[in-house]
N, C-alpha and C positions, 0 to 999 in steps of 0.2 A: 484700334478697337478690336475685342475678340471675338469671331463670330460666333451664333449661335450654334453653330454645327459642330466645334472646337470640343466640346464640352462633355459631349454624349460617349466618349471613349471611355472617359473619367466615370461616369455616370453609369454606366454600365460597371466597371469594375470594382467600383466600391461594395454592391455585394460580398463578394469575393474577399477583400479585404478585409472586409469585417469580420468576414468566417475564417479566415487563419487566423485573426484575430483573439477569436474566440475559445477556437480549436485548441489554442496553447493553453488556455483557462483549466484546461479538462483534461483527467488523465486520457491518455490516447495509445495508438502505438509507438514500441521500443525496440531496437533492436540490439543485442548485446552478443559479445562473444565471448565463451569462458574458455580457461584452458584449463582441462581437470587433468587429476593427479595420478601418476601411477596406482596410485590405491588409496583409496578414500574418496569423500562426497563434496560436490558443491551444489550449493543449492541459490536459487534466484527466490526473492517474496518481492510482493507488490500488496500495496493497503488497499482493500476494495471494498466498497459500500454492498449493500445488497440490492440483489435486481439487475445487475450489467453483465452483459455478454463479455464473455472472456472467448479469444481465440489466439493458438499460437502455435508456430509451426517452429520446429528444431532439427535439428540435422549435424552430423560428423561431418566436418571439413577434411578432406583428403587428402585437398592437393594436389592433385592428380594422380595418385592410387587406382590401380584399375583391379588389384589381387590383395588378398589378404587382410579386406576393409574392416575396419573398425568396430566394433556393435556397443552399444551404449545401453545402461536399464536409467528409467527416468519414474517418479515416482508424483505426483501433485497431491496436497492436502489442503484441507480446509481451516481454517482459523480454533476449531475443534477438532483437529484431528480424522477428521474425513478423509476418506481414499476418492479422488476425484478423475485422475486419472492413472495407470501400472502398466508400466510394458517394459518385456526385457531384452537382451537381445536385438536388437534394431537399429540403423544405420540415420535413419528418419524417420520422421512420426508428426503429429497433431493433435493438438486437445484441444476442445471445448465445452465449455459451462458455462452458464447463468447462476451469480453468485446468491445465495440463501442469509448467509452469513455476514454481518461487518465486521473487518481485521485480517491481519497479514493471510497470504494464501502460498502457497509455499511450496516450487519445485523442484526436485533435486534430482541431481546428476550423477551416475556414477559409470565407470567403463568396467564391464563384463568381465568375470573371472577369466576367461580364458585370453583375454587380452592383455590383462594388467601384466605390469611391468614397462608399459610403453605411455606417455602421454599422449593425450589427443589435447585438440579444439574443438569444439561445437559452435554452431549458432543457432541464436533464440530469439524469433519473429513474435513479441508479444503483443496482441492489438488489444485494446478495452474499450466497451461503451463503442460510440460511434463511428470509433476507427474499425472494429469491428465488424462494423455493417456493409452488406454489400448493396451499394448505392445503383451498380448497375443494375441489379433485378428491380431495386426499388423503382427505378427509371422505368424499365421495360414493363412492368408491373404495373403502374400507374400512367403509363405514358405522360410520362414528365420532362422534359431535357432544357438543356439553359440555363436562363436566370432561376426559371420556376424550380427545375432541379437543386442550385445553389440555394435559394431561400428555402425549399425541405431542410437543406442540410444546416442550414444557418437555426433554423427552428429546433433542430433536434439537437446542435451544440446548445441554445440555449438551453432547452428543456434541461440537458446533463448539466449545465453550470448550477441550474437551478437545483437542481439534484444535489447536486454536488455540495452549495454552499448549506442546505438544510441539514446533510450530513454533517459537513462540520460544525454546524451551530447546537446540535445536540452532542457530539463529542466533548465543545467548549463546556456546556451545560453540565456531561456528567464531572469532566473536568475541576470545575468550579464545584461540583457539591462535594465531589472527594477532597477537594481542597478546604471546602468547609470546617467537612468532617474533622479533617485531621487538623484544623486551626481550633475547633473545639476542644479535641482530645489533649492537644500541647494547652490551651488554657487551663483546664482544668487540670491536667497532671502538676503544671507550675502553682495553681493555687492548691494543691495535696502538699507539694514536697515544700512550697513556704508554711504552711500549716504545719508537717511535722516537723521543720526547724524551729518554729516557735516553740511547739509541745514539746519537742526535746530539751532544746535551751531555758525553759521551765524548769521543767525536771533536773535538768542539772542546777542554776539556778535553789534549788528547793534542797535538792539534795547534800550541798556543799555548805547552805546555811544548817540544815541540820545537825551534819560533820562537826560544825563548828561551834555549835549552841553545843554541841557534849561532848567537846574537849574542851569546854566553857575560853574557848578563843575570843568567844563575841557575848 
């Protein structure tokens, strides 16, 4: 038989579980490395709703280079075309915003004229929404720690899920009406272009009886 005491480890940790659980639901942090090109851009996008904190930290990978490092220009934009973050020249850097906008966001990479001719690597620490958040201040700020800390956190991946699927239920929504639209537009273009195959084939039709009524064929 299992005792009653057996149970409480499990008990305790399924908070937890449920919140990595959850955490996967919801865009989060990413880490990526690019390897840009002697000359020319690459750039990273990520699709983001409006209202989430974006933070992200980027850096030239050296290698152990202690002389002649590297310098990168890095450029962020908005889904309109907004400048969101510019900087040139720089080995390392950070950006952050709270998105306005929904749709791709967009940051691009390129290595410093004076450098080019050599490839580098970078890395790109992208965090969104609640990976973003720093949960220690929240802690020390509320004096929260524990399970209590774990269910904030468990509440706020909800909240993003919830976020998250209302985003995409109006994406479906516009989705679905431009889909409308353009199921409308192919109907009626198919009922124009059988209409003017019939008024043509009339017309010819009409035209080849007459032909023929006055070369008295018929």
């Amino acid at each position: 038989m299992r005792r009653q005491g057996e149970a409480i480890p499990v008990l305790a940790e399924a908070p937890l579980l449920l919140l990595c659980s959850l955490i996967l639901l919801v865009p989060g942090a990413s880490g990526v490395w690019l390897n840009l090109p002697a000359s020319g851009t690459k750039c990273v996008s990520e699709e983001i709703q409006p209202n989430v904190v974006v933070l992200a930290d980027y850096g030239v990978i050296h290698e152990g280079q202690t002389d002649n490092l590297t310098t990168i220009s890095v450029k962020v934009t908005s889904p309109y075309g907004n400048t969101l973050h510019e900087k040139d020249h720089v080995p390392t850097g950070q950006f952050a915003f709270t998105t306005t906008e929904a749709g791709n966001y967009l940051a691009c990479f390129w290595i410093d004229g004076g450098n080019q001719g050599v490839e580098t690597s970078i890395s790109i620490d992208w965090k969104i929404g609640i990976a973003a958040k720093d949960w220690d201040s929240v802690a020390k700020k509320e004096k929260i720690e524990g399970v209590e800390l774990e269910l904030t956190k468990l509440e706020a991946a909800v909240r993003a899920i919830h976020d998250n699927l209302l985003y995409l239920k109006s994406k479906e929504a516009d989705m679905r009406e431009v889909s409308e639209r353009t199921n409308a537009r192919i109907a009626w273009y198919s009922i124009f272009s059988l209409a003017l195959c019939i008024s043509v084939s009339i017309l010819q039709l009409w035209h080849l009886q007459r032909y023929f009524q006055k070369k008295k064929l018929i």
